[in-house]
C-alpha positions as a printed Julia matrix, in Angstrom:
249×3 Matrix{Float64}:
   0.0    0.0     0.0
   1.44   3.68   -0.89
   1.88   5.99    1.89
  -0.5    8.79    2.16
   1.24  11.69    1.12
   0.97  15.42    2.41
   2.74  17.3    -0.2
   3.49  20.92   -0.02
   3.0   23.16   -3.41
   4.84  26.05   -4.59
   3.86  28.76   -6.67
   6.79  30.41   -9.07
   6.79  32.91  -11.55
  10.27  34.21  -12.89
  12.19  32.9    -9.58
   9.8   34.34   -7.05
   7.79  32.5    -4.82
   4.15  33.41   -4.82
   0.9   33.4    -3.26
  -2.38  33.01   -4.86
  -6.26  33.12   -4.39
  -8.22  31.6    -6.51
  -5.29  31.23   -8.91
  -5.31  34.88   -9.15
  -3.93  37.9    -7.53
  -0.68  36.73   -6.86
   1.32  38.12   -3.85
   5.32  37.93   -3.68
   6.09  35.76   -0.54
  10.15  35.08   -1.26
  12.86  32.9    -2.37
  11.6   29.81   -3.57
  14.81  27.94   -2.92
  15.14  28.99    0.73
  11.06  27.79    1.04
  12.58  24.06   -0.41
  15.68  24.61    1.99
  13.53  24.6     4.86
  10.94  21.56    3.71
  13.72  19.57    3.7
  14.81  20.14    7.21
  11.04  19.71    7.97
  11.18  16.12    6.21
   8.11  16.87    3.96
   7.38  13.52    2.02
   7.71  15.44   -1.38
   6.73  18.98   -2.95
   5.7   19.93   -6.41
   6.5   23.49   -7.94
   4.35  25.06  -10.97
   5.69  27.61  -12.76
   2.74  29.75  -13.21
   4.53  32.43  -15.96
   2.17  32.66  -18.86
   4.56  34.86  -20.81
   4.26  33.44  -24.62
   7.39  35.04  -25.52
   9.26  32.65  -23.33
   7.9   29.03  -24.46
  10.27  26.87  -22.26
  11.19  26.4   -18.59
  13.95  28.08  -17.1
  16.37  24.89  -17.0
  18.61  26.79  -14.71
  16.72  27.94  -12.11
  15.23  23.7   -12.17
  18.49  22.66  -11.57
  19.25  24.5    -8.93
  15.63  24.17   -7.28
  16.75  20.65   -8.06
  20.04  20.34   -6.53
  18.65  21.81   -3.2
  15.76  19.29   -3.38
  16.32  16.3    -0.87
  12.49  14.91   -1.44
  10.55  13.96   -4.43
  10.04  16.81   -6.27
   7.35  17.32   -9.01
   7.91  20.71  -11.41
   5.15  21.76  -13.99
   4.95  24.67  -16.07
   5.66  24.78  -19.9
   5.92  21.03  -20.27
   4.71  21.03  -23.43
   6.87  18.09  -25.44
   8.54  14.63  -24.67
  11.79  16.93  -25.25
  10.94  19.47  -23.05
  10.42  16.64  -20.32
  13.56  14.71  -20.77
  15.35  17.84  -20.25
  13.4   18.03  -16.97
  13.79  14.6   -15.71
  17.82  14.57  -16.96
  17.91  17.76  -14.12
  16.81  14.9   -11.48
  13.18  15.57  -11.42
  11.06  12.44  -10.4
   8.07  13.66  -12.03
   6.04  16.24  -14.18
   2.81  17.5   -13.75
   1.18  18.39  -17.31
  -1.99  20.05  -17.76
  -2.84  22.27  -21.33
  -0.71  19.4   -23.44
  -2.79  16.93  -22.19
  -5.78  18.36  -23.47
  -4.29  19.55  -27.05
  -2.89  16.0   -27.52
  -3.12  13.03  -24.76
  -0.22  11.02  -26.52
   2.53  13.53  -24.95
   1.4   11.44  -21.82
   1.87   8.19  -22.94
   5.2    9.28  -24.63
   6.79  10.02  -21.25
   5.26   7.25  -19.31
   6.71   4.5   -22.45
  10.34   6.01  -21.21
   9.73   7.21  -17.73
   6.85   5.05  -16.46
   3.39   6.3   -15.54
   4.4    7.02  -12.13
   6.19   9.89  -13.59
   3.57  11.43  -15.02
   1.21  13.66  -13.0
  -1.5   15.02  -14.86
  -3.07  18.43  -13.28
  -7.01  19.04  -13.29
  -8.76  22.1   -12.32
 -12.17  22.08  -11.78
 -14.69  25.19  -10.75
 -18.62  24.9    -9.76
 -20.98  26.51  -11.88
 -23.85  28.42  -10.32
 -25.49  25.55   -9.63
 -22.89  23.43   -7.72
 -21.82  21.38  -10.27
 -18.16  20.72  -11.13
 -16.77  21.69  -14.38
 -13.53  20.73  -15.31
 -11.62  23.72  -16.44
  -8.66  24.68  -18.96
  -7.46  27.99  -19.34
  -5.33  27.54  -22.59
  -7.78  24.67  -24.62
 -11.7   25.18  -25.28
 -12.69  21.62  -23.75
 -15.5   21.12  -26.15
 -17.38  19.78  -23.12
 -16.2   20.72  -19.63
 -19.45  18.65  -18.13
 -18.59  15.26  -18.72
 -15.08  15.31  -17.51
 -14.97  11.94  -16.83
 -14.32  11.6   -20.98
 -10.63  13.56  -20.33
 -10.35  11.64  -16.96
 -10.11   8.27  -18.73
  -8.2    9.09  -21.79
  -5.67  10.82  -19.34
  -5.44   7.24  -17.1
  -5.49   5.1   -20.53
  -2.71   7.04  -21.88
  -0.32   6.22  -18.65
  -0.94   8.89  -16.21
   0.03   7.68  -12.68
  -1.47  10.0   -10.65
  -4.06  12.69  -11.01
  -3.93  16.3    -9.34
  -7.44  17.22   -8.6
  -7.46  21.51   -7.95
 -10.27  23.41   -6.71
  -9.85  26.45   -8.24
 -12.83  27.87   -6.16
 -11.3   27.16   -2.61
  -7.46  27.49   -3.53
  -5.88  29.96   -1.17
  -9.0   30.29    0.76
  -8.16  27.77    3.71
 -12.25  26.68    3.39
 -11.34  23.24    3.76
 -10.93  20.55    0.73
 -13.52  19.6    -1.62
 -14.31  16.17   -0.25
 -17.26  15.68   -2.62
 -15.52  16.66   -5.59
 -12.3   14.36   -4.04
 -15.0   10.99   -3.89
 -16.47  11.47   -7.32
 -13.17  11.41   -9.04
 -11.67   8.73   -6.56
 -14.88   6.48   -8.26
 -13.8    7.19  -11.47
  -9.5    6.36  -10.65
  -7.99   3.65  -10.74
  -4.21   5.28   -9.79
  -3.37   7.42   -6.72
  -5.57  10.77   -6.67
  -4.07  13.98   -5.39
  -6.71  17.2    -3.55
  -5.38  20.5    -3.86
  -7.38  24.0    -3.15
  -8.87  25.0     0.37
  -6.45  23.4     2.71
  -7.38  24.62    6.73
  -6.08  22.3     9.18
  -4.63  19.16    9.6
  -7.95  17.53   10.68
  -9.21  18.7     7.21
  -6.3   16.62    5.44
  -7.11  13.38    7.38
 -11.06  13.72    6.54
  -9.06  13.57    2.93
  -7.24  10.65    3.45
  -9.82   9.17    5.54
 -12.96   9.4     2.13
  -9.79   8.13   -0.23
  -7.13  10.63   -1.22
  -3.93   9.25   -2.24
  -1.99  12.64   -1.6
  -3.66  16.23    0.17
  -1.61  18.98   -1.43
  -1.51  22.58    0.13
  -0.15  26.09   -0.87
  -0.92  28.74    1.35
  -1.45  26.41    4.31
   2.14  25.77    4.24
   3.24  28.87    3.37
   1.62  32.05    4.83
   1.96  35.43    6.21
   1.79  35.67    9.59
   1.94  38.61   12.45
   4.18  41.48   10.92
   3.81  39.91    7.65
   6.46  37.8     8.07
   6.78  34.61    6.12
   6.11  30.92    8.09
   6.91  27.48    6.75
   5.08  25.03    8.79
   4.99  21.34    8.27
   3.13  18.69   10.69
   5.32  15.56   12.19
   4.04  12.24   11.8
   2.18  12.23   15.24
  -0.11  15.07   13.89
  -1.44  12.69   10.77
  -3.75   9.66   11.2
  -3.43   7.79    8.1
């Protein structure tokens, strides 16, 4: 049995670490390589870090800056943002990534998915889905860079992701991300139905009790942004991470 993961998540954009709210109105927060400096020393059981630039003039990651988030690593680490091409990922994984987290590509063409998890293996390959509620509660899966010709019936993407190799699937609730409302647990069972690999809950993070009701209806991972990373009194910047003694499952 894999071990339930609580995974920290990191928010970049041109080698600042930021925070978010809803995805939107970002806030500068610091250096993203101290913020993996200190996970480490906190023994977090992995992190992932999306590069959230969206400038089109600059169509690749910054290899650099991943190797030296890289090299300071000492946990799994997960990097999305721009992965766009088997290429672009082997020059990711060749930095000593373990895995990428792919979103837009796989909806403009599933087989980049497959591609990496024929050379990599599906465990590799995270693929990211956000989802909103319409005005009358119900989720819609949501893409920001592909018209998903129907954002109802997601469970249509869902299985062509899984069938092309994805080994894990990132579930975000773009509603509740930053808002520390507590996890989508309904949203977190439907897809957990419809998986058949490790599932992932991102968005609304409060507490620690909140991420054990996650594990507790099925989640694989609970992944947190602003829970983990915050302002507090002064506006100073806190890192927290819980010890083992604080989790249940």
């Amino acid at each position: 049995m894999l071990k339930k993961r609580l995974i920290p998540q990191l928010l970049i954009d041109k080698k600042k670490l930021l925070k978010t709210y809803k995805y939107s109105h970002p806030r500068y927060l610091g250096d993203p390589l101290n913020a993996v400096s200190i996970f480490n020393e906190k023994k977090a059981d992995e992190i992932i870090i999306i590069d959230i630039n969206n400038d089109r003039e600059i169509p690749y990651p910054d290899y650099n800056y991943i190797s030296k988030l890289a090299s300071e690593c000492f946990m799994p680490f997960g990097y999305g943002g721009k992965i766009n091409s088997l290429d672009t990922a082997k020059k990711i994984f060749d930095l000593g990534i373990e895995k990428v987290v792919i979103q837009s590509a796989a909806f403009n063409d599933p087989k980049i998915i497959s591609d990496i998890a024929k050379i990599y293996g599906s465990q590799s390959v995270v693929v990211s889905l956000d989802f909103k509620k319409n005005i009358f509660g119900k989720h819609n899966l949501f893409c920001k860079k592909f018209n998903l010709k129907n954002k109802f019936e997601f469970t249509i993407y869902l299985n062509n992701f899984i069938n092309a190799g994805a080994g894990e699937i990132l579930v975000n609730s773009v509603d509740l991300e930053g808002t520390f409302k507590g996890l989508d647990l309904n949203l977190l069972k439907k897809i957990k139905e419809l998986c058949n690999v490790p599932v992932l809950i991102n968005g609304g993070l409060k507490n620690i009790d909140n991420a054990n009701d996650a594990f507790g209806v099925g989640a694989d991972g609970v992944v947190g942004g602003s829970f983990f990373v915050y302002y507090g009194k002064h506006n100073a910047i806190l890192i927290t991470y819980p010890n083992e003694n604080e989790l249940f499952f």
